[in-house]
C-alpha positions as CSV (number, residue, x, y, z in Angstrom):
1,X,0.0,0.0,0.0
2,X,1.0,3.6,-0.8
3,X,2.1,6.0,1.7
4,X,0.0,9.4,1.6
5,X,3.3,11.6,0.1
6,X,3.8,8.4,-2.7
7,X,0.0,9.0,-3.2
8,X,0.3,12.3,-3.9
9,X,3.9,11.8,-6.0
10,X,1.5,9.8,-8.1
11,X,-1.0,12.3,-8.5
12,X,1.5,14.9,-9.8
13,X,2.5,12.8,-11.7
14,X,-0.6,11.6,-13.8
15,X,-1.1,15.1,-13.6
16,X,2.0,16.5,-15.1
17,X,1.5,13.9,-17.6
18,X,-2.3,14.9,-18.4
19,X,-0.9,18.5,-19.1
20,X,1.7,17.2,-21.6
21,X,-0.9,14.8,-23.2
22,X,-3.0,17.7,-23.5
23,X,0.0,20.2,-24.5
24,X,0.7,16.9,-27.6
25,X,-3.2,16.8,-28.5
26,X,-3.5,21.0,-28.7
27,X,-0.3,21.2,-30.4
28,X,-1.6,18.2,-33.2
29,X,-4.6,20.1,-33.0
30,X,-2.9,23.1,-34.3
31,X,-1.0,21.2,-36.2
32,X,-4.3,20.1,-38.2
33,X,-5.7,23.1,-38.3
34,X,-2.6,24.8,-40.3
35,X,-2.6,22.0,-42.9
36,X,-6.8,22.5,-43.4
37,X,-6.0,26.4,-43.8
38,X,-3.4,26.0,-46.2
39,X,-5.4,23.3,-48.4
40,X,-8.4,25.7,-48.1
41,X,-6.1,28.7,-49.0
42,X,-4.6,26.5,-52.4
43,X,-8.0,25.7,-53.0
44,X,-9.6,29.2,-53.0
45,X,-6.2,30.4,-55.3
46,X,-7.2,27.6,-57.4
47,X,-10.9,28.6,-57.6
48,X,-9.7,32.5,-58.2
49,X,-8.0,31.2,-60.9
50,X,-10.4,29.1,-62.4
51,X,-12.9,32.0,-62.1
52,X,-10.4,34.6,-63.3
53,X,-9.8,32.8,-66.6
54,X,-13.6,31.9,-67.1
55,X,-14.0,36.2,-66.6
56,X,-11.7,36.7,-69.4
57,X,-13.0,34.1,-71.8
58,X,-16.6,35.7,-70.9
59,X,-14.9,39.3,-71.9
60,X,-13.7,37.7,-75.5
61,X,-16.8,36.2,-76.1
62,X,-18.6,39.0,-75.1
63,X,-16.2,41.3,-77.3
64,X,-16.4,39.4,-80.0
65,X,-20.5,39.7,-79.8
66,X,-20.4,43.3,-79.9
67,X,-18.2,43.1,-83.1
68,X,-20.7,40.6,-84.6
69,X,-23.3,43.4,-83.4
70,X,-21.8,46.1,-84.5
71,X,-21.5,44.8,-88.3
72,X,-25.5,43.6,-88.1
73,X,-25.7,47.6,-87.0
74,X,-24.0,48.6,-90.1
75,X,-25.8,46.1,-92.7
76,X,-29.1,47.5,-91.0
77,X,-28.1,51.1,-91.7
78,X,-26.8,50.2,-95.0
79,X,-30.1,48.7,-95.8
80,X,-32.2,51.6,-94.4
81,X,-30.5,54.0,-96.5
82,X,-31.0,52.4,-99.4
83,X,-34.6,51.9,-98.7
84,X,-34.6,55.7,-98.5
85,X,-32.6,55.7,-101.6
86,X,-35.5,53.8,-103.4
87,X,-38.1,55.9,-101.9
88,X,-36.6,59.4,-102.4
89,X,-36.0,57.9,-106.1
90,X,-39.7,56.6,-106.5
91,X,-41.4,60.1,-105.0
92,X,-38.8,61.4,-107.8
93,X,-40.3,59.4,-110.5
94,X,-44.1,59.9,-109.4
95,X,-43.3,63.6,-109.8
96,X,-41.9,63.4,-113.2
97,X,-44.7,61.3,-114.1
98,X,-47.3,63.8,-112.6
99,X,-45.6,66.3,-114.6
100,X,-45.1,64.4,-118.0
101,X,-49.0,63.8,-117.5
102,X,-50.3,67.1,-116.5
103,X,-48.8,67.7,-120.4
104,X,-49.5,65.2,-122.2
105,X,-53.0,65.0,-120.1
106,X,-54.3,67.8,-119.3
107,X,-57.7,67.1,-118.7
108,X,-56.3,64.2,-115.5
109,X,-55.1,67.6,-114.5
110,X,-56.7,67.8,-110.7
């Protein structure tokens, strides 16, 4: 059987041992805790990346859009003026006509 002081050398003992388990598990603990930051850390950098070169094939496709755009813009102003072209030239023509007829035709004179 154990004296009182052997007792209480055993105590401090499993207690000084305790705090160094617990000083092992906190530092593994840390320990775990750096390597999940740094995978998260590589992963988000990866994920930046991944995003950043998505962004700039988005701003090429979208530039290349407004080009396409832009030469639908012109073809549809090309084609209005020339509808205007034909119009001013048809109003031209009636006139003519109107005139050529008022002469030729007087009495479909109005």
């Amino acid at each position: 059987m154990q004296s009182k002081g052997e007792k209480v050398d055993t105590i401090e003992k499993l207690a000084i041992e305790m705090r160094e388990g617990f000083k092992r598990t906190n530092e593994k603990i840390d320990e775990k805790i750096e390597q999940l930051a740094a995978i998260t850390a590589n992963g988000f950098r990866d994920v930046y990346g991944r995003i950043d070169g998505l962004e700039k094939k988005m701003d090429e496709g979208f530039k290349s859009v407004d080009v396409r755009f832009e030469q639908v813009n012109g073809k549809i102003d090309g084609i209005g003026r020339r509808i205007d072209s034909e119009v001013d030239q048809r109003i031209e023509l009636g006139l003519r006509v109107e005139k050529v007829e008022a002469k030729v035709f007087p009495e479909l004179k109005r």
